[in-house]
C-alpha positions in Angstrom: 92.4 66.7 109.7 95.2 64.6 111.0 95.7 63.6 114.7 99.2 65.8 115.0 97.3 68.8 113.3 93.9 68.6 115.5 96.4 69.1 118.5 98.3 71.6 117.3 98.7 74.7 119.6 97.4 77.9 118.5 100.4 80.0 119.7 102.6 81.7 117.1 100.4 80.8 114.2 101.8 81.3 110.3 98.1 82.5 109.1 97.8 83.4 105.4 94.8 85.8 104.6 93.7 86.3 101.2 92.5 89.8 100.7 93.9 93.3 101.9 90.5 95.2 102.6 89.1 96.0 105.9 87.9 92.3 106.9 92.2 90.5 105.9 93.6 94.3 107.6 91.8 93.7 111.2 92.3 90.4 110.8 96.0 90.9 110.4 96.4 93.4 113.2 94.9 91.2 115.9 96.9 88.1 115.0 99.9 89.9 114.8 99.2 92.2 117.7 99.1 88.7 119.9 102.0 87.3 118.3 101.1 85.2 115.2 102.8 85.8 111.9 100.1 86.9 109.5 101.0 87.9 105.8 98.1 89.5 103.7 97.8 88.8 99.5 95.6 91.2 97.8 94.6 90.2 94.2 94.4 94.0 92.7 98.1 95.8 92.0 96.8 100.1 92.6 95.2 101.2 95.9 92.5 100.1 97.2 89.1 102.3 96.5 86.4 102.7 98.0 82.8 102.3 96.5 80.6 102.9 99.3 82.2 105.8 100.7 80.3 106.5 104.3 80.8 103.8 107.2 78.9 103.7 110.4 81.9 104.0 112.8 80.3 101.0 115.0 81.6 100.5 118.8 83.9 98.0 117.8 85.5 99.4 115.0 86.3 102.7 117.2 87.8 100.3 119.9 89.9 98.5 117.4 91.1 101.4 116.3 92.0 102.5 119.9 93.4 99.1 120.5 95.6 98.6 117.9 96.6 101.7 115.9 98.2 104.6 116.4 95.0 106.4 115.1 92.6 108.7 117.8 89.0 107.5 116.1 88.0 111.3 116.9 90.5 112.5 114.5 89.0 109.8 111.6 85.1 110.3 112.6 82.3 112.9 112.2 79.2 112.8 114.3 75.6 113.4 114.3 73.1 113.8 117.5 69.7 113.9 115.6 68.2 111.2 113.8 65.4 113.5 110.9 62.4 112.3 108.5 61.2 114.7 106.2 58.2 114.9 104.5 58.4 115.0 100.3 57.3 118.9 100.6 60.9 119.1 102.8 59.0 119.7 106.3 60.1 118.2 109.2 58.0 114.9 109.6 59.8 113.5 113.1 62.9 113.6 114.7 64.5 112.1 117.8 68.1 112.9 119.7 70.9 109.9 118.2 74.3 110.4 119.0 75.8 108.2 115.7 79.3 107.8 114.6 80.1 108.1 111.1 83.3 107.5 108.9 84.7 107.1 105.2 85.8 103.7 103.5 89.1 105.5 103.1 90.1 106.9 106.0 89.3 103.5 107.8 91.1 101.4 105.4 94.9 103.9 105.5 94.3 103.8 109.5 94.0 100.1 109.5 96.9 100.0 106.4 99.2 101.5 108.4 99.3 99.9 111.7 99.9 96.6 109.0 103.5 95.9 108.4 104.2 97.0 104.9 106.5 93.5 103.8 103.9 91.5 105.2 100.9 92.9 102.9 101.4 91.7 99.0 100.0 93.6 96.4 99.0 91.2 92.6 99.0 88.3 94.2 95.6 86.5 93.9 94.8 82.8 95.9 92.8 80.8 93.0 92.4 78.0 95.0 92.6 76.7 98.2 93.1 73.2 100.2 91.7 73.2 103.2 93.2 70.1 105.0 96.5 71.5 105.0 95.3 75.2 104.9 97.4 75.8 101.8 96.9 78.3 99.2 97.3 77.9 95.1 98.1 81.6 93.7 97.2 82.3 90.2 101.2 82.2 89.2 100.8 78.4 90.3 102.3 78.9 93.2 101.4 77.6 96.2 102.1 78.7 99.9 101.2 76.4 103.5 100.9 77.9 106.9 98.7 76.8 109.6 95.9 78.7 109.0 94.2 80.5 105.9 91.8 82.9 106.5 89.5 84.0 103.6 88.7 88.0 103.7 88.0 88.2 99.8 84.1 89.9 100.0 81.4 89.2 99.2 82.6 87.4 95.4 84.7 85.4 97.5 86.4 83.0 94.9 87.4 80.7 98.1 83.7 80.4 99.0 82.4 79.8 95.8 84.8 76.4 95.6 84.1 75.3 99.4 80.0 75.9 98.8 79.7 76.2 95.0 75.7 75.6 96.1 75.6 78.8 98.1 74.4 81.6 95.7 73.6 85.7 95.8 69.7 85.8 96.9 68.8 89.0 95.1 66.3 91.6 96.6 63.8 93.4 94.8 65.7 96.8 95.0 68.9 98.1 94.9 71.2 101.0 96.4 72.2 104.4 94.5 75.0 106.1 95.8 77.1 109.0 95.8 79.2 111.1 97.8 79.4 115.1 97.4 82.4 117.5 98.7 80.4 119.9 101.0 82.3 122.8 99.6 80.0 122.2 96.4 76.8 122.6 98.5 75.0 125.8 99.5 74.7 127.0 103.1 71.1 126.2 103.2 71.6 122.6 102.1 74.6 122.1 104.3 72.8 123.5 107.2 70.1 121.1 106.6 72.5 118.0 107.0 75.0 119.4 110.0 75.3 117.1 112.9 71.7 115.5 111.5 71.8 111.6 109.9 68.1 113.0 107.6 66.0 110.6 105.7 63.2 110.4 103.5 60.9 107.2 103.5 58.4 107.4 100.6 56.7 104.8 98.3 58.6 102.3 97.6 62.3 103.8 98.4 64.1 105.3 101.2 67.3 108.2 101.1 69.3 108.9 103.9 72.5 111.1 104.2 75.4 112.2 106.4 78.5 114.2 106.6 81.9 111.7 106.5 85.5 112.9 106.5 86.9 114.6 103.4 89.3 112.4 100.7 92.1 113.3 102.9 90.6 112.2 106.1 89.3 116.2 107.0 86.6 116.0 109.6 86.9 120.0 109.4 83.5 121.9 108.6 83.5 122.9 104.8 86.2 120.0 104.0 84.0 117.3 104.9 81.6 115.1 102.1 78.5 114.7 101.9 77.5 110.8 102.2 73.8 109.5 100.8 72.1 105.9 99.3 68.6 105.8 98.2 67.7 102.5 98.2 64.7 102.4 95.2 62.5 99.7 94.3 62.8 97.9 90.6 59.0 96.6 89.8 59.1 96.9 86.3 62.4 98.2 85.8 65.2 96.2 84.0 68.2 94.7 86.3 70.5 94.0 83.4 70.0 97.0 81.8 71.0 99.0 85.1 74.1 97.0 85.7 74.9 97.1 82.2 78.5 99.5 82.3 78.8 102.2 79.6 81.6 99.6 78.2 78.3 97.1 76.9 79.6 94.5 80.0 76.8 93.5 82.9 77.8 93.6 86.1 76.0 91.9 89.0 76.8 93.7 91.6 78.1 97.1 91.3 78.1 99.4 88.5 81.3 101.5 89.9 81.4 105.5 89.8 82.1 106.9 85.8 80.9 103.6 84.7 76.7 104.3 84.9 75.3 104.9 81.5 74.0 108.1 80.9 70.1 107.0 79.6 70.2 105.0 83.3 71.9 108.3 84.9 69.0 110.8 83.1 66.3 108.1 84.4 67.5 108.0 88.2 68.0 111.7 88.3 64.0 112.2 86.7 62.7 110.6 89.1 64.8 112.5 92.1 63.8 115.3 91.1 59.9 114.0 90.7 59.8 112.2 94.0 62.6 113.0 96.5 62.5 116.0 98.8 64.0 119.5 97.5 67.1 118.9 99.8 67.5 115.2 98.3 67.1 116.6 94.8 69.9 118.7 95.2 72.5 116.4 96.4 71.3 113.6 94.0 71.7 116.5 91.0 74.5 117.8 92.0 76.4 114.5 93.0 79.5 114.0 90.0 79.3 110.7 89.9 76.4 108.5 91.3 76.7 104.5 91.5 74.7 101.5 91.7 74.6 98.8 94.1 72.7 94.9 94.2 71.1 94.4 97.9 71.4 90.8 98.1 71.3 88.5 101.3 74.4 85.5 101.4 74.9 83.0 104.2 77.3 80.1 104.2 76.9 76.7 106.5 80.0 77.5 107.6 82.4 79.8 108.5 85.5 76.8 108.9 86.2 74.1 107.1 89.1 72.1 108.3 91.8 74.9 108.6 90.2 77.6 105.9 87.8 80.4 108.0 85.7 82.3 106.3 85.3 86.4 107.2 83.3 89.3 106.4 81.6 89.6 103.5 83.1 86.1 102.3 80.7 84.3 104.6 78.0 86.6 105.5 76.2 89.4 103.4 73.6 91.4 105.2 71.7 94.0 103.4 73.5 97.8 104.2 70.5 98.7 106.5 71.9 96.8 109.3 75.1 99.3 109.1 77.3 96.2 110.3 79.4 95.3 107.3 82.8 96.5 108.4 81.3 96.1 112.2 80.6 92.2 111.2 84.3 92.0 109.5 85.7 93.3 112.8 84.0 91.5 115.1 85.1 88.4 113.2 89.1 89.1 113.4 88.5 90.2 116.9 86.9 86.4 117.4 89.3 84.6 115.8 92.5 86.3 117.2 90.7 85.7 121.3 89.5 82.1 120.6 93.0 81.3 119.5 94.0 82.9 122.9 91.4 80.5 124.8 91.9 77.5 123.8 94.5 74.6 123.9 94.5 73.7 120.5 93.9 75.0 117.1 90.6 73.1 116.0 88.9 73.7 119.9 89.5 77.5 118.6 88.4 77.2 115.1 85.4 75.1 116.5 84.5 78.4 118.9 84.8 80.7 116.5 82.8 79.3 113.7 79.7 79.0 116.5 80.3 82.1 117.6 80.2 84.1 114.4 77.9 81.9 112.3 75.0 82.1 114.9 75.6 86.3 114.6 75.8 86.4 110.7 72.4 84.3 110.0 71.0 86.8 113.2 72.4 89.6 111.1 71.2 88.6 107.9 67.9 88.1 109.0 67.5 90.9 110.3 68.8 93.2 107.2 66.5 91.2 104.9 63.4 92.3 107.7 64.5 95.5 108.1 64.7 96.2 104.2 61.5 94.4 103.7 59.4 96.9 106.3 61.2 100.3 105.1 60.6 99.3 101.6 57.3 97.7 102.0 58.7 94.3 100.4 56.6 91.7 102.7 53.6 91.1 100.2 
């Protein structure tokens, strides 16, 4: 980094951010919000979906959302106040008083898409590489674009990452994540009764299911128009990881196999062995799910989160295992760091400097602790 850049002021910052999810949208916001000229490039040309569906509405995202939208996080948000284990036979096994916070991939991304100026966010246009002395980006048209800062929000495949620290790899667990979500209009009383204001979960051998109501596809937090949110996160022992990410188009995936994409002799499998080891309640939202999906739980960590004037965010520097509930909390907390240290400092690497301490030291904490906390509720320490 040269001398003039090093002492460069971080006021009114040009900052380009590759990728238009959660992680480049907050990220955005804040900088803009204290007066820096973001613009956002997301690779994919259609809207944004989700593939998780259910977010735990963390502190920090509901105060962002207060902060900086015109968005109530009430009018986004369902709730729960009692945390429930049941036993296979269905009983009651424990349960405690929680007050938790719940949302949906969707309704969080148009809250935070919205309060984003619309010529500022670019749809088809993907960063292929990157130079990080002079923060400049090289799109995949071959052109290239220079501001003072590029901020890397491209998740967890981050194709900036994998050129900074080609070293730094996926360290895949031992299990993985099925998902779905479930209109509650399909359900019956008695199973929607059994999930109202409750976050329930089942821990047996080898596996764990949770669920909880999230807004509807329209953002409905209305009884009766909400859905119904679950993962089962299921050991693999002897079970075949290609053949599981393999999509019904014959291509393996190493990640996610995406909803309509699950091949049906995987689909049959999975559902044979809800019905032969889950709860009756878990049964029935597994059968009765449209379209289940398939997730990898892996653990990612990067050196570091800067290098010269690129920052790494979110999932593009930090992946910690789903248990944790902190992966759109993490990507917040990141944008809200960078936009304050730039506040804070006198100059531009002094605030890169404090936010790449800051946020490294809580994404190997975070890590960490998702790889323990997967390893004791699945019994993965031996």
């Amino acid at each position: 980094m040269s001398h003039e850049r090093a002492e460069q002021s971080p006021t009114e910052l040009e900052v380009l951010i590759s990728g238009g999810s959660m992680g480049g949208l907050a990220t955005g916001i804040a900088l803009a919000d204290l007066g820096h000229t973001p613009t956002i490039y997301e690779r994919t040309t259609g809207e944004l979906k989700s593939r998780g569906g259910g977010i735990v509405a963390q502190q920090n995202i509901r105060q962002f959302l207060t902060q900086h939208t015109d968005v109530s996080p009430e009018s986004i948000t369902t709730s729960s106040s009692e945390r429930q284990y049941l036993a296979q036979s269905g009983e009651i096994e424990h349960s405690r008083p929680e007050a938790m916070v719940f949302t949906s991939w969707d309704a969080l991304y148009r809250a935070l898409r919205n309060a984003f100026p619309e010529e500022d966010y670019h749809m088809g246009e993907e960063v292929v590489e990157v130079t990080s002395e002079t923060a400049t980006a090289t799109f995949e048209d071959g052109s290239e674009r220079t501001a003072d800062v590029l901020v890397s929000a491209e998740g967890g495949q981050s194709s900036t990452r994998k050129q900074l620290f080609p070293d730094v790899t996926p360290a895949f667990a031992d299990y993985v994540a099925w998902r779905g979500v479930i209109p509650e209009s399909e359900l019956s009383s008695s199973v929607r009764d059994e999930f109202d204001d409750r976050f329930v979960f089942y821990q047996g051998t080898d596996q764990l299911i949770l669920a909880y109501f999230i807004p509807g596809p329209e953002g409905s937090t209305t009884p009766g128009e909400r859905r119904l949110n679950w993962v089962w996160y299921d050991r693999l022992d002897s079970v075949d990881r290609s053949a599981i990410f393999t999509d019904t188009m014959g291509t393996e995936r190493r990640f996610t196999v995406p909803p309509g994409k699950l091949r049906d002799p995987i689909r049959t499998d999975q559902l044979e062995r809800a019905v032969e080891t889950l709860p009756s309640v878990f049964q029935t939202v597994v059968t009765e799910t449209p379209e289940m999906f398939v997730q990898a739980i892996y653990d990612l960590r990067v050196p570091e989160m800067v290098v010269d004037r690129v920052c790494l965010l979110g999932d593009s520097a930090f992946v910690a295992r789903p248990h944790t509930a902190a992966g759109t909390a993490k990507a917040v907390g990141d944008a809200v760091t960078l936009a304050e240290t730039l506040s804070q400092h006198e100059s531009l690497e002094e605030a890169l400097t404090s936010c790449n301490q800051t946020r490294s030291a809580y994404g190997v904490q975070i890590v960490s602790r998702g790889k323990q906390m997967g390893d004791d509720r699945l019994n993965l320490g031996s």
